[in-house]
C-alpha positions as CSV (number, residue, x, y, z in Angstrom):
1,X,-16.0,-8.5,-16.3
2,X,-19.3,-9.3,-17.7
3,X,-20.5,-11.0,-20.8
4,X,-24.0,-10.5,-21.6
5,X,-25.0,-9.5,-18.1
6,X,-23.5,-13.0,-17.3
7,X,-20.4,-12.3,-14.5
8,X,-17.6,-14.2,-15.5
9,X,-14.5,-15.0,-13.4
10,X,-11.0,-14.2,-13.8
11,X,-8.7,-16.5,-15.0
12,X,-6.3,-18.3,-12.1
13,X,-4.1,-16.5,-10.8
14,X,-5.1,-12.8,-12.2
15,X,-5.7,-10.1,-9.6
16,X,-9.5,-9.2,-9.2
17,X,-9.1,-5.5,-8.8
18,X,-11.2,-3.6,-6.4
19,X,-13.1,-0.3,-6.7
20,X,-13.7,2.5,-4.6
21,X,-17.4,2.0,-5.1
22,X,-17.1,-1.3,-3.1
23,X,-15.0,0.2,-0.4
24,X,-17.3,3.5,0.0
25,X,-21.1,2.6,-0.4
26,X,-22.6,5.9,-2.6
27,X,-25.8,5.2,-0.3
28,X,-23.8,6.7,3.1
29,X,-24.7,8.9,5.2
30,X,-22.1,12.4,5.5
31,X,-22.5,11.9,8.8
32,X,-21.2,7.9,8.6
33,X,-18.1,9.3,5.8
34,X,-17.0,11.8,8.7
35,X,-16.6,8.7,11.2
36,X,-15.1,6.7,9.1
37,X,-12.7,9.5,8.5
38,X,-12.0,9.7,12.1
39,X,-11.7,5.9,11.9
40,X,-8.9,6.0,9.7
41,X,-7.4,8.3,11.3
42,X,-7.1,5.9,14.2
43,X,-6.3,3.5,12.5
44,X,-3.3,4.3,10.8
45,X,-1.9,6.2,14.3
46,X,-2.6,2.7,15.9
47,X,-0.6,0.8,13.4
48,X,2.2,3.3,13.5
49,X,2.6,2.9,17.3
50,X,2.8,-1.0,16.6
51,X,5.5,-0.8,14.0
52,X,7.2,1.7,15.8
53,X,7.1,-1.2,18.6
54,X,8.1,-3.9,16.4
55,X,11.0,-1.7,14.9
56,X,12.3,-0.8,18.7
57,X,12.0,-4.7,19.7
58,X,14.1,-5.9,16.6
59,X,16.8,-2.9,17.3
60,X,17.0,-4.0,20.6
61,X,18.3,-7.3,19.3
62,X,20.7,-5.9,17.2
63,X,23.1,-4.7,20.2
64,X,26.1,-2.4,19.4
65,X,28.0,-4.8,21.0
66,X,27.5,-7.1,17.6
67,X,30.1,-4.0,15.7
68,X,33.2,-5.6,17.1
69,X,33.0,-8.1,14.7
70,X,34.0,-5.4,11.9
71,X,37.4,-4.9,14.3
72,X,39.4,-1.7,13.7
73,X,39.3,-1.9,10.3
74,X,36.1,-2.7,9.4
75,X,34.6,0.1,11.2
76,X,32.7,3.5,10.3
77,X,34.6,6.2,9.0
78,X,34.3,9.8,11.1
79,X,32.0,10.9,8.7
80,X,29.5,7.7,9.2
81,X,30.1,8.8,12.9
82,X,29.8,11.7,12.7
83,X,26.3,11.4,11.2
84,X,24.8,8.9,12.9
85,X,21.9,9.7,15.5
86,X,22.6,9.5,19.2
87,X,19.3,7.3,19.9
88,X,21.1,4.6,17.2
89,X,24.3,4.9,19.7
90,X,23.6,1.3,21.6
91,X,22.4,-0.7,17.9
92,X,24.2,-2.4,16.1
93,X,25.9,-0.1,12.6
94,X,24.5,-2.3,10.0
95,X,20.6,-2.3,11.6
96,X,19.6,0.6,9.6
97,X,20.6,-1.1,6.0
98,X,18.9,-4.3,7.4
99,X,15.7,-2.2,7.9
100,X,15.9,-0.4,5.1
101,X,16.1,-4.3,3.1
102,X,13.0,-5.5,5.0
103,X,10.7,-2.2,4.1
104,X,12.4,-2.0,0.6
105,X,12.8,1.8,0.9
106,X,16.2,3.9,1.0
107,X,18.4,4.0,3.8
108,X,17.4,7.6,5.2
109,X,14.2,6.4,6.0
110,X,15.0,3.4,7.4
111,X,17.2,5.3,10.0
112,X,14.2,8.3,10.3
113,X,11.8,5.4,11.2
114,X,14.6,3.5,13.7
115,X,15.4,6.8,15.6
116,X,11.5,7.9,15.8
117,X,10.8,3.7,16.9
118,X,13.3,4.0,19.5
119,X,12.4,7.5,21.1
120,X,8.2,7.2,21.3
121,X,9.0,3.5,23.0
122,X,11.5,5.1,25.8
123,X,11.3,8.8,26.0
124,X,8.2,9.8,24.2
125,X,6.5,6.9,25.8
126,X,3.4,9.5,26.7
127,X,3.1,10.1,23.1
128,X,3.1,6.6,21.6
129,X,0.4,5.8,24.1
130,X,-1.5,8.6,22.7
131,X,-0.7,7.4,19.2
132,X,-2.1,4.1,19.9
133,X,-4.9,4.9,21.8
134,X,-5.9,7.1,18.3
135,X,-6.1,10.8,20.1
136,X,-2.8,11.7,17.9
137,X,-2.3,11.3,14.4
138,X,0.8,10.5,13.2
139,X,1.6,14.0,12.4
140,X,1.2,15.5,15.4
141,X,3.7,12.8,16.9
142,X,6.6,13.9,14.8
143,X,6.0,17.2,15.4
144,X,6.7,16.4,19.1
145,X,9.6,14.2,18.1
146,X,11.2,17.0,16.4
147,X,11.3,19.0,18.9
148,X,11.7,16.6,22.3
149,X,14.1,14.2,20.3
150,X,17.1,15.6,22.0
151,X,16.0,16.9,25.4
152,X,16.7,15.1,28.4
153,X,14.3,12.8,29.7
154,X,12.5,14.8,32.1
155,X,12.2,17.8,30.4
156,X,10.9,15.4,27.5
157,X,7.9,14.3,30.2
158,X,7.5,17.7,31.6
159,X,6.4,19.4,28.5
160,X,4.3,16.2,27.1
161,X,2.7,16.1,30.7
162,X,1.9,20.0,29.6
163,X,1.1,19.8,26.0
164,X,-0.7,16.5,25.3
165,X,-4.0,17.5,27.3
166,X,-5.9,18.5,24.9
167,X,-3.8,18.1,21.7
168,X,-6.5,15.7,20.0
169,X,-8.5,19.1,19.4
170,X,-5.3,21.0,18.9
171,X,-4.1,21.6,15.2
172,X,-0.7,20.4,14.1
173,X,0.7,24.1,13.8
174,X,-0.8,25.0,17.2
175,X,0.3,21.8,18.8
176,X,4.5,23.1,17.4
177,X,3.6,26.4,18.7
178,X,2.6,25.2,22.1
179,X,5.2,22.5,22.3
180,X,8.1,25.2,21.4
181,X,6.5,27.6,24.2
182,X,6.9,25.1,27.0
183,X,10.1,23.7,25.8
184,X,12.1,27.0,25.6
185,X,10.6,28.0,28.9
186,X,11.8,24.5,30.7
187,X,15.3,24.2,28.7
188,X,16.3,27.5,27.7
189,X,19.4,26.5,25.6
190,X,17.5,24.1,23.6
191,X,16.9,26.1,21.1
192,X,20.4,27.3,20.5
193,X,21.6,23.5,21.1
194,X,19.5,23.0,17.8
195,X,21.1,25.1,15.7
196,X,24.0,24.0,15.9
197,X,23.1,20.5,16.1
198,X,21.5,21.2,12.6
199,X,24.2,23.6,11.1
200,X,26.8,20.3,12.3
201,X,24.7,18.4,9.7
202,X,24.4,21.1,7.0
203,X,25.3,20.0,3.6
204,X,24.4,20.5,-0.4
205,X,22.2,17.7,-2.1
206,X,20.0,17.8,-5.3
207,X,15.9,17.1,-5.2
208,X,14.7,16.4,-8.3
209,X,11.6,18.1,-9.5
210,X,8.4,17.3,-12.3
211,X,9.8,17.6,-15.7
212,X,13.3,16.7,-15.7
213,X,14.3,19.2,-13.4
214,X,16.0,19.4,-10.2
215,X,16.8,21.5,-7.1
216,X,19.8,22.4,-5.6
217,X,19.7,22.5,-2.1
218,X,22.4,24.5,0.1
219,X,21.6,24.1,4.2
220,X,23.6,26.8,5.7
221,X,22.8,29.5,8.7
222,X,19.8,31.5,7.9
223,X,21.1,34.8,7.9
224,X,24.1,33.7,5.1
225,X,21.1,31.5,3.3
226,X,19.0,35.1,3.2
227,X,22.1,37.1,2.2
228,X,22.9,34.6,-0.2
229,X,19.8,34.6,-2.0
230,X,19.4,38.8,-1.9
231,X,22.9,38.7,-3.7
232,X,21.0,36.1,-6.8
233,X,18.4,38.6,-7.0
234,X,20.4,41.3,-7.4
235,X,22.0,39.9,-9.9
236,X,18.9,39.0,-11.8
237,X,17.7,42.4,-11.6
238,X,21.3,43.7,-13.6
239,X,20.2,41.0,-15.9
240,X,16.7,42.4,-16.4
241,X,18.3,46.1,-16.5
242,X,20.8,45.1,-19.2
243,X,17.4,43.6,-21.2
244,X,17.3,40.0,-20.5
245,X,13.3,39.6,-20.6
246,X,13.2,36.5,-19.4
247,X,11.1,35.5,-16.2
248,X,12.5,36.7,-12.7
249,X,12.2,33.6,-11.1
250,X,14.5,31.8,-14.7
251,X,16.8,34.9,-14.5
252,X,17.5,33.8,-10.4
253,X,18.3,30.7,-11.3
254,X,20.4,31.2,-13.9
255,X,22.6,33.7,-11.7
256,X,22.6,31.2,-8.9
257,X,24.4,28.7,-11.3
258,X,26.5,30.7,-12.9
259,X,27.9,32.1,-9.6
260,X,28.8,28.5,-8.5
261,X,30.3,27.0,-12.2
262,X,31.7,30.2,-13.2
263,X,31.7,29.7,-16.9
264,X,33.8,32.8,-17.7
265,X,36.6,32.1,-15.2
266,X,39.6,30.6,-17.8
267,X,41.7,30.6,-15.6
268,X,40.2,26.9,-14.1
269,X,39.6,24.1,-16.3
270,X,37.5,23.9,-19.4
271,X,35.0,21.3,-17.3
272,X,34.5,22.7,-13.5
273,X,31.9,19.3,-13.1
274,X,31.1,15.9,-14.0
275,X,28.4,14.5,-15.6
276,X,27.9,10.6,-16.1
277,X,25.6,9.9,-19.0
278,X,24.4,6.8,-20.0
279,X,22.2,6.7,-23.2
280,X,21.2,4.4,-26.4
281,X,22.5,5.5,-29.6
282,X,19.7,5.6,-31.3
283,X,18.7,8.0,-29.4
284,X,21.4,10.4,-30.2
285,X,20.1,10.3,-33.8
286,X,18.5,14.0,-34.8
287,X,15.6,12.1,-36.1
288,X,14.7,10.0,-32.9
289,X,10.9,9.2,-32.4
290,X,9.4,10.9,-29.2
291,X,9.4,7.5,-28.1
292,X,13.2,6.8,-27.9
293,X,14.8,5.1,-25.1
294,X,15.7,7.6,-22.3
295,X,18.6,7.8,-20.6
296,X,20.6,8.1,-17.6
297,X,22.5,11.3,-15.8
298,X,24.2,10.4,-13.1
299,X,21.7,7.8,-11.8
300,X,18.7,9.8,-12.8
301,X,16.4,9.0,-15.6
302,X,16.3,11.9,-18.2
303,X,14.7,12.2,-21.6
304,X,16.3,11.6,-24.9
305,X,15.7,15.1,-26.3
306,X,17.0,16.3,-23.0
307,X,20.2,14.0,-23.3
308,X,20.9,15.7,-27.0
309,X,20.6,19.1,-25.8
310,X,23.3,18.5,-23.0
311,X,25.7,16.6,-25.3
312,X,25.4,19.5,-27.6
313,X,26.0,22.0,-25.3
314,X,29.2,20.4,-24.8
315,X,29.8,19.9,-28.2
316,X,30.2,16.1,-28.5
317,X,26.7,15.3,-29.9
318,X,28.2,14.0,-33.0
319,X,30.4,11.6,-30.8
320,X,32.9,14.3,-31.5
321,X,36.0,14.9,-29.2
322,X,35.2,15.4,-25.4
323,X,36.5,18.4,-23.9
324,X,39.4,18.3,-21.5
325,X,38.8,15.8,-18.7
326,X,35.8,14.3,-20.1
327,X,35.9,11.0,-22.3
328,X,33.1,9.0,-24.5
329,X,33.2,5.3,-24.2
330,X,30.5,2.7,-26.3
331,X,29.2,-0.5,-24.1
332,X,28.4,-3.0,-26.1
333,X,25.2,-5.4,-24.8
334,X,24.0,-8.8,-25.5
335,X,21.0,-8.2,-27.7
336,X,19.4,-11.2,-25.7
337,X,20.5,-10.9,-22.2
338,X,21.4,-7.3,-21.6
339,X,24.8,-8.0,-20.5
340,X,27.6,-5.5,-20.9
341,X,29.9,-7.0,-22.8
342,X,32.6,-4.8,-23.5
343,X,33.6,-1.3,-23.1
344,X,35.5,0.6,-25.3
345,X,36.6,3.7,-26.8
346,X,36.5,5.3,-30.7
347,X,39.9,3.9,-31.4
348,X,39.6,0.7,-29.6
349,X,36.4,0.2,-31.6
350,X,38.2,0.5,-35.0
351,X,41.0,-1.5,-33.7
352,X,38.4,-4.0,-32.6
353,X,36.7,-4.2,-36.1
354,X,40.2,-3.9,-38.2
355,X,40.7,-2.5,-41.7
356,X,39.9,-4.9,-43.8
357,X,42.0,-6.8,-46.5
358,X,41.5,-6.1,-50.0
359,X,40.9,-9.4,-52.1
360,X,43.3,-8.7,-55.5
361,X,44.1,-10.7,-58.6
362,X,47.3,-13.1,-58.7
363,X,49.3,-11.1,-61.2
364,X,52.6,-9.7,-62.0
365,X,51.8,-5.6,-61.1
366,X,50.7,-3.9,-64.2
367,X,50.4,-6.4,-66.2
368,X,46.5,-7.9,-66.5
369,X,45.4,-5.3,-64.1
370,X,41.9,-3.4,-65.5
371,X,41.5,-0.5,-65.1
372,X,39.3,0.6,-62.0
373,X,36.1,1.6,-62.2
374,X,33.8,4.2,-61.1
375,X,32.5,1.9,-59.0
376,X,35.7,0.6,-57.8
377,X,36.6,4.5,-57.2
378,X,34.2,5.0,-55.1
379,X,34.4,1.7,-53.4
380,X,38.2,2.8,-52.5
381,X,37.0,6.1,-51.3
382,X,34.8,4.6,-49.3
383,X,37.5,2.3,-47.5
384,X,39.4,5.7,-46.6
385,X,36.3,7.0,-44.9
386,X,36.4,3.8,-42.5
387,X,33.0,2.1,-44.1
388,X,34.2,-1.3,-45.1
389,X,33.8,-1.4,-49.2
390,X,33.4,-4.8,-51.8
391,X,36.1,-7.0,-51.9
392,X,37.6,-6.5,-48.1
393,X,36.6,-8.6,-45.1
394,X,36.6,-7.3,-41.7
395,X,40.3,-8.9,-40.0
396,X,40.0,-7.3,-36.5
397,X,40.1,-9.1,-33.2
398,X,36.5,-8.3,-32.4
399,X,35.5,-6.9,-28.7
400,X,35.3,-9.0,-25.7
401,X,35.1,-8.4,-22.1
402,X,38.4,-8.8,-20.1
403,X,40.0,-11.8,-18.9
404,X,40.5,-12.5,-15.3
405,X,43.5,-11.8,-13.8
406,X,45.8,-13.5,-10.9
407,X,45.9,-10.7,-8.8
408,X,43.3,-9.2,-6.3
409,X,42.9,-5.9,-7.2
410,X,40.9,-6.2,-10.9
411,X,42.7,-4.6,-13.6
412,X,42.2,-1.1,-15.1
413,X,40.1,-2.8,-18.0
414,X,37.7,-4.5,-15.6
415,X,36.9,-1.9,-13.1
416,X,35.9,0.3,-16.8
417,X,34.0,-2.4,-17.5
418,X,31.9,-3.4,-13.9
419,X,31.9,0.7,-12.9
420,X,29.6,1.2,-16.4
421,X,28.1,-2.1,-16.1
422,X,26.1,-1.7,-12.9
423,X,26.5,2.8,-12.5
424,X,25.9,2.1,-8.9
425,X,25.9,0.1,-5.8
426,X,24.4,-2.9,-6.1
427,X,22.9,-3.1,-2.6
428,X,19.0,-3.2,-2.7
429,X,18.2,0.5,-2.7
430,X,21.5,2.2,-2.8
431,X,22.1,4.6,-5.2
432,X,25.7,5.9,-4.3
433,X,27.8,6.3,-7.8
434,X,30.4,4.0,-8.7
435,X,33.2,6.9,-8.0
436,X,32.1,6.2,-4.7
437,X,32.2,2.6,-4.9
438,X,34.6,-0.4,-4.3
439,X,35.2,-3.0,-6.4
440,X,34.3,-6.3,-4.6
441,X,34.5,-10.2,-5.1
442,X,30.6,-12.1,-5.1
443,X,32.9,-15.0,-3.7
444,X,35.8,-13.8,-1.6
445,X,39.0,-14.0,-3.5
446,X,40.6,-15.3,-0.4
447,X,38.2,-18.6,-0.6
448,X,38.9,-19.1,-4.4
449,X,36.7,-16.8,-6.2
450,X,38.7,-15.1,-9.3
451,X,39.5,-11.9,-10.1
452,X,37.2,-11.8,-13.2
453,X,34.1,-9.6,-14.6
454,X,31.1,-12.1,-13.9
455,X,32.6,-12.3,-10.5
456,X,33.1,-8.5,-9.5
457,X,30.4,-6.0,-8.3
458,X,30.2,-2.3,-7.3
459,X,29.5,-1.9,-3.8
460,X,30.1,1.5,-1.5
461,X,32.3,1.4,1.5
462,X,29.7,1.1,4.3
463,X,28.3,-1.9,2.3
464,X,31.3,-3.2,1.4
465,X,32.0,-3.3,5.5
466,X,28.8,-4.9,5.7
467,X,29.1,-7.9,3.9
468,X,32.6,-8.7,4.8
469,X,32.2,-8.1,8.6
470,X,28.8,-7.9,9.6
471,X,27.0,-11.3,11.5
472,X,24.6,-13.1,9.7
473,X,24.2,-11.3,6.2
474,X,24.7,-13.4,2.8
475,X,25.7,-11.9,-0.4
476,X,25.6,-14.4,-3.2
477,X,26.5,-13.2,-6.5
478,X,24.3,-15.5,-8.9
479,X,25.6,-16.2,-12.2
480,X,22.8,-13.9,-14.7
481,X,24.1,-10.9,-13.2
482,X,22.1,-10.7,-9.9
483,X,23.3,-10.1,-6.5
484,X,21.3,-11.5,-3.6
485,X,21.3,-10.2,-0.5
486,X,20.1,-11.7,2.6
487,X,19.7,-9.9,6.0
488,X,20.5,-11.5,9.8
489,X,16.4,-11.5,9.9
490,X,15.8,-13.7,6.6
491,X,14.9,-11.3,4.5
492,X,16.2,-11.5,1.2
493,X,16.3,-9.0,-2.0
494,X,17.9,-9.7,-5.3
495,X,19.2,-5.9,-7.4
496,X,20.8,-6.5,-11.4
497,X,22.7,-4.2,-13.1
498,X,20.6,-1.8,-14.8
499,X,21.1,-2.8,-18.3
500,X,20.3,-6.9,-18.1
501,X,16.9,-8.0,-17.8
502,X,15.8,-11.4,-16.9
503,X,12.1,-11.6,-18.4
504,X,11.4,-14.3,-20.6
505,X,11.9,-13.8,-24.4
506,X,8.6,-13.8,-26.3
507,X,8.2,-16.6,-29.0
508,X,9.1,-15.4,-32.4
509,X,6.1,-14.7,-34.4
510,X,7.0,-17.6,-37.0
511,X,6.3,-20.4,-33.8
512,X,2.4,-21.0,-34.1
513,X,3.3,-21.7,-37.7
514,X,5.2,-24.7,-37.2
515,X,3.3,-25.2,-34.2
516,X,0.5,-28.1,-34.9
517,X,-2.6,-27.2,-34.5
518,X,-4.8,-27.0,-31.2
519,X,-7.8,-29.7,-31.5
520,X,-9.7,-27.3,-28.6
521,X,-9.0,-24.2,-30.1
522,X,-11.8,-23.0,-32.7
């Protein structure tokens, strides 16, 4: 910043940010911003090759052989198995989570990144040389690693030998095209090998999309995907002959879901799917600003308006009566902390906040009694509608979260109150939801921890197996709510639940009032 042409520092500790006009000098040649293109280029392929290295070296070290510890019981589950990569087949079952901690992103990465680090370091060895010498960008390597993953070892070298002349100056596309040529021509069942090594792994998973939407995704053979989607347009086009004039592409997707939910089938359930919504009540109000808080669907963040439209559709806006299968519950949070405090439904809620007592004169009855007023009318009137009128106190037992319990498996009460607490698992970067989840002790019950809320966490199976059997990790349940998680390398990350937060409250504005005044501030 500048004050009157005079530059003036930052103060300690702020970050001095830094423009693109000091990166990139306006006074360049093109001819020097085409190099240092290039330069970048080689650059990042460089520094690929070394992670991929460094990635390889630490699997290495985590050796299958460390997965007896889980013992028969603590192992994968056929589908883990049945998923897991065949270059990941000597490291160790928990290296992928441990990766995915250390580069704090999701766990499909982390194991896209381990199988590619493994393969260019052994059998693609051609390629990450080319990668690190800069003459491939990082592009053009997974192209190759798409296709030569799974090919034996010398037909792997026979068609890099073939293909890698000459791909610096070879586009990505060409470089697939000649790659496939040279492949199917050396292994001529790899291509059938692949799809069925790809329809093995086929399975239905939502992308989400700009503007609160989302994409359903259906893997499947090609020729059922094809006939699949002919059938959605022809039912679009009936749509548009019976005078539906809404877009084509609106009318397809609305087919497509109707075909899979079926709303005019009675004979299944009301409620064919589940929906976990999480939002403020405030923002359920018709009135909410554009502004109000937005809330949750499932683990996705939606809108408020949005919200309001899908509880309508369902008719429950008004906190009405779910339909069959579904149920409304009302956390109640710590104004200061963000702590869940309780869970609980309508009627537990009246029950929690009683009926009140109404104060009366001593007396005989009907004798000295006035006669009620309007006022008093309407005051009783009021007590029938369940708002507490003049003259009655509040006598219920008030809401409070629920008390440990002697036993190791948490009670019905607690697992309510932890599943809507923390809506996932609480391992860094997982997202799996909490019907998915385990109930798990921060300290193991069988070393003394209790059976109680502030001591319980949601965590999935495979991460469940992972801190109970796994060498070397720490979980540490801390006592604001946090859950720290520390990996066999020393890396650690810390995930809350997603209602708490931790930041400092700000001073209340009434504080520099009773504050005395600062002698070196004019």
């Amino acid at each position: 910043m500048e004050d009157g042409g005079v530059p003036r520092s930052p103060e300690e500790g702020e970050p001095v940010p830094v423009l693109p006009s000091e990166v990139v000098s306006p006074q360049l040649g093109e001819l020097e911003l085409v190099c240092d293109i290039w330069s970048a280029d080689a650059h990042m392929a460089r520094e690929h090759a070394r992670q991929a290295a460094t990635i390889a070296e630490l699997a290495r070290r985590r050796s299958a052989e460390r997965d007896r510890d889980f013992g028969p019981r603590g192992g994968p589950g056929p589908d883990s198995r049945a998923m897991r990569p065949a270059a990941l087949a000597d490291v160790s079952d928990d290296f992928v989570t441990e990766l995915a901690l250390i580069r704090h992103c999701s766990e499909a990465e982390a194991s896209r990144l381990a199988v590619e680090s493994l393969l260019l370091t052994t059998k693609l060895a051609a390629t990450w040389s080319a990668l690190y010498a800069g003459r491939l960008t990082v592009r053009k390597a997974r192209i190759l690693l798409d296709l030569l993953g799974d090919v034996d070892d010398a037909v792997a070298a026979g068609v890099q030998a073939r293909v890698l002349d000459g791909a610096e100056d070879c586009p990505s596309s060409r470089l697939g095209d000649r790659a496939r040529y040279h492949l199917y021509r050396v292994d001529a069942e790899a291509k059938e090998r692949r799809r069925k090594e790809a329809e093995r792994k086929a399975d239905v998973h939502v992308e989400r999309t700009a503007d609160d939407l989302g994409r359903l995704v259906i893997e499947g053979p090609l020729p059922a995907v094809y006939a699949a989607r002919d059938a959605v347009d022809q039912y679009a086009r009936w749509m548009r002959a019976d005078g539906d004039d809404r877009p084509m592409g609106l009318l397809r997707s609305a087919a497509a879901l109707d075909l899979i939910l079926r709303p005019w089938d009675t004979s299944r359930p009301p409620v064919t799917a589940q929906l976990l919504l999480h939002v403020a009540l405030p923002s359920l109000r018709p009135d909410a600003p554009v502004g109000a808080a937005p809330a949750e669907m499932d683990g996705q963040v939606i809108s408020a308006a949005q919200c309001r439209e899908i509880l309508a559709s369902l008719d429950v806006l008004g906190l009405r009566p779910p339909p069959t299968g579904g149920s409304i519950a009302v956390a109640i949070d710590d104004a200061a902390t963000g702590e869940t405090i309780a869970v609980a439904t309508r009627a537990e809620l009246r029950r929690a906040a009683g009926r009140g007592r109404r104060v009366r004169r001593r007396g005989r009855p009907g004798v000295g009694r006035p006669t009620p007023t309007a006022e008093q009318s309407a005051a009783a009137t009021g007590a029938s509608s369940g708002v507490a009128p003049a003259g009655e106190v509040d006598d219920g037992p008030g809401l409070r979260p629920p008390g440990p319990t002697r036993c190791y498996r948490p009670r019905v009460a607690q697992r309510h109150l932890v599943t809507v607490r923390d809506r996932h698992c609480r391992m860094p970067g997982c997202r799996r939801r909490p019907g998915r989840c385990d109930i798990d002790h921060g300290q193991a019950y069988a070393d003394g921890g209790p059976t109680a809320c502030w001591n319980l966490c949601c965590l999935c199976r495979r991460h469940h197996r992972i801190k109970t059997f796994a060498r070397g990790w720490s979980f540490t349940l801390l006592p604001d709510g946090r859950l720290a998680v520390r990996t066999p390398s020393g890396v650690s990350r810390t995930t809350r639940p997603p209602g708490w937060y931790h930041d400092p409250e700000p001073d209340p504005p009434w504080l520099d009032e009773l504050a005395p005044p600062d002698p070196f501030r004019t």
